[in-house]
C-alpha positions as CSV (number, residue, x, y, z in Angstrom):
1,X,0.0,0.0,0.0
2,X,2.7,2.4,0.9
3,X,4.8,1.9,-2.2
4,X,1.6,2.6,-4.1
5,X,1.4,5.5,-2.8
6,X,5.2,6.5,-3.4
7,X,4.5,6.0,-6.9
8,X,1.5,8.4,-6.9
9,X,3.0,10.9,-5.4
10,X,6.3,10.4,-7.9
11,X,3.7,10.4,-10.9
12,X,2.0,13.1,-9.8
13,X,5.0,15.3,-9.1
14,X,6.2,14.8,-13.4
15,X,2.5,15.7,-14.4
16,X,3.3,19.4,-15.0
17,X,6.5,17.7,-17.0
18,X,4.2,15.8,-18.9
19,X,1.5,18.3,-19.8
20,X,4.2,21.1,-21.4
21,X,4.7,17.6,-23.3
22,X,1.2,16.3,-24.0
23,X,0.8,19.2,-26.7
24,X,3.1,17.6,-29.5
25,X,0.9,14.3,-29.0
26,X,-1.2,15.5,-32.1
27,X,1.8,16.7,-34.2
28,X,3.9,13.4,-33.4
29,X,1.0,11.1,-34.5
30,X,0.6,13.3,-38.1
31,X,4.4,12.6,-38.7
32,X,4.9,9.2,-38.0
33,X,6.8,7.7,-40.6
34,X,7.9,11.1,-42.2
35,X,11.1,12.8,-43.0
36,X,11.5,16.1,-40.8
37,X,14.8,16.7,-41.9
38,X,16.1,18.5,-45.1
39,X,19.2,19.2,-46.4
40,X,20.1,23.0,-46.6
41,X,20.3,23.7,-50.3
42,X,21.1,27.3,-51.3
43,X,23.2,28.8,-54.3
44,X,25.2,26.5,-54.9
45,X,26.3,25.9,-51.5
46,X,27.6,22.5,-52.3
47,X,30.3,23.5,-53.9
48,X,32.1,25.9,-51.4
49,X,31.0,24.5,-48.3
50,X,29.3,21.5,-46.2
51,X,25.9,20.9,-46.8
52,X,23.8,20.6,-43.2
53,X,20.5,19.5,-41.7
54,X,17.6,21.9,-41.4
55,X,15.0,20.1,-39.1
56,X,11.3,20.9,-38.8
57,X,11.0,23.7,-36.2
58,X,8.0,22.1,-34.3
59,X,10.6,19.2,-33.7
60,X,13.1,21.5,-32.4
61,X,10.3,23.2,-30.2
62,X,9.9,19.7,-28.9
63,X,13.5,18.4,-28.2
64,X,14.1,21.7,-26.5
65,X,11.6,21.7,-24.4
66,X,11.5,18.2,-23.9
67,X,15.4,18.6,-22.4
68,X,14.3,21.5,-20.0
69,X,12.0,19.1,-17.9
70,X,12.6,16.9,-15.0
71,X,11.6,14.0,-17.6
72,X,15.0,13.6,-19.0
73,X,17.4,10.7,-17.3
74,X,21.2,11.8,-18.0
75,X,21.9,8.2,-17.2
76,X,20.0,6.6,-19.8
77,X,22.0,4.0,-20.8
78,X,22.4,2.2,-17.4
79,X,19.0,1.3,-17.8
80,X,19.3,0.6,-21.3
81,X,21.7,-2.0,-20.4
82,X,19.6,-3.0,-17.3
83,X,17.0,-3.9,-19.0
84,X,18.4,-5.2,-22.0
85,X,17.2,-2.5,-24.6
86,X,19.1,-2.6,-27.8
87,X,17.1,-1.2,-30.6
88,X,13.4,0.1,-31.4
89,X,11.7,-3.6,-31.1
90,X,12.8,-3.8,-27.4
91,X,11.9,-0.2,-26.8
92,X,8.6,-1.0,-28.1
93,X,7.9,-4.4,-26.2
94,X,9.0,-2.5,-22.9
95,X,6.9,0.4,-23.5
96,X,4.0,-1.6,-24.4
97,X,4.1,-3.2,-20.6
98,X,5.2,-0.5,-18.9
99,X,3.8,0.5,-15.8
100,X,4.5,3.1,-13.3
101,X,7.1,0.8,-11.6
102,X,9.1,1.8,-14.9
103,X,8.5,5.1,-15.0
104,X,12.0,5.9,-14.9
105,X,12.9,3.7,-18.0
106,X,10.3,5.6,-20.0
107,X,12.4,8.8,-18.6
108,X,15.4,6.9,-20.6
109,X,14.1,6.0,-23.2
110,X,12.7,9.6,-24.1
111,X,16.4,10.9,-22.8
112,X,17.8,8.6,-25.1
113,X,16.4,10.2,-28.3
114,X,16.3,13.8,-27.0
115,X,19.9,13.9,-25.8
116,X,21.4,11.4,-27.4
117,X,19.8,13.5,-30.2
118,X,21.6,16.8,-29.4
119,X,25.4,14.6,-30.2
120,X,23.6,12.2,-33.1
121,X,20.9,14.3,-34.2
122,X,19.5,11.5,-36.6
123,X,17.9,9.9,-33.7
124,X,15.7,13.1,-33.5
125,X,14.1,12.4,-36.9
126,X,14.2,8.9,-36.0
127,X,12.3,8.9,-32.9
128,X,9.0,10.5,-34.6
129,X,9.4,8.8,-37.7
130,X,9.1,5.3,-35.5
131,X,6.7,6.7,-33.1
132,X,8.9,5.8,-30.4
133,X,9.0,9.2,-28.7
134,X,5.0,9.1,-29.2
135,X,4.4,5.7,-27.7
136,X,6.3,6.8,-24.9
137,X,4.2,10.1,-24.1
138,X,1.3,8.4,-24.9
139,X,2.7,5.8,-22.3
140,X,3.1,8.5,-19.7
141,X,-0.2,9.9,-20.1
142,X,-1.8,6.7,-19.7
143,X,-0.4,6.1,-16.2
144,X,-0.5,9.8,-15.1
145,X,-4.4,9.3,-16.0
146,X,-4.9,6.1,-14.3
147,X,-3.2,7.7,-11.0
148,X,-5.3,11.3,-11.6
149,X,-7.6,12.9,-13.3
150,X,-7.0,13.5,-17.5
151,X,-4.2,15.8,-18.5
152,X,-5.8,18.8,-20.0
């Protein structure tokens, strides 16, 4: 009883986290499976210099804010390794059974594409296009909801 009520209260104490998060649900679900990244193209730029990423600015809205909350686990790969996550299968079979006893590996698993992200920024474009970073807010919400009322 007591250590349900621990994980209430540590629930509860991420739901302001969550809901500055809960916004992008819509936009992530329109582009799953899309490209948000482009390649900067302007006169002739390919010859004189290095050709770059631009990335959809919605995403960067997202990672940015998404690395300012109390969501994101710097440690991410200890429980990647704890748990025995090495791709997007396995981070889709633990999502999928997650409950708020993991809580904190959903935490990694979002930390994992958002920072990971800032140093291999393919992961950002990767993590909507797979709906991983979806599944895991949608994930979120779900047990925030069953422990409280709906997120707004």
């Amino acid at each position: 009883m007591e250590e349900q009520l621990e994980q209430r209260k540590k629930v509860l104490q991420y739901r302001g986290e969550l809901e500055k998060l809960a916004r992008y649900i819509p936009w992530l679900q329109s582009k799953q499976g899309q490209q948000l990244v482009s390649t900067f193209s302007g006169n002739d730029i390919e010859k004189n210099s290095l050709t770059f990423p631009v990335y959809d600015g919605t995403l960067m809205g997202f990672v940015k804010e998404a690395a300012a909350t109390e969501l994101m686990n710097r440690n991410y790969l200890y429980d990647y390794r704890k748990y025995r996550i090495k791709d997007a299968a396995d981070e889709e079979k633990f999502i999928a059974v997650a409950t708020v006893r993991e809580w904190n590996v959903l935490c990694s698993i979002l930390s994992y594409y958002v920072l990971k992200g800032m140093t291999k920024t393919t992961l950002w474009n990767e993590g909507v296009s797979n709906g991983i970073m979806l599944k895991v807010l949608l994930k979120m919400k779900d047990i925030v909801e069953f422990w409280d009322k709906p997120l707004a």
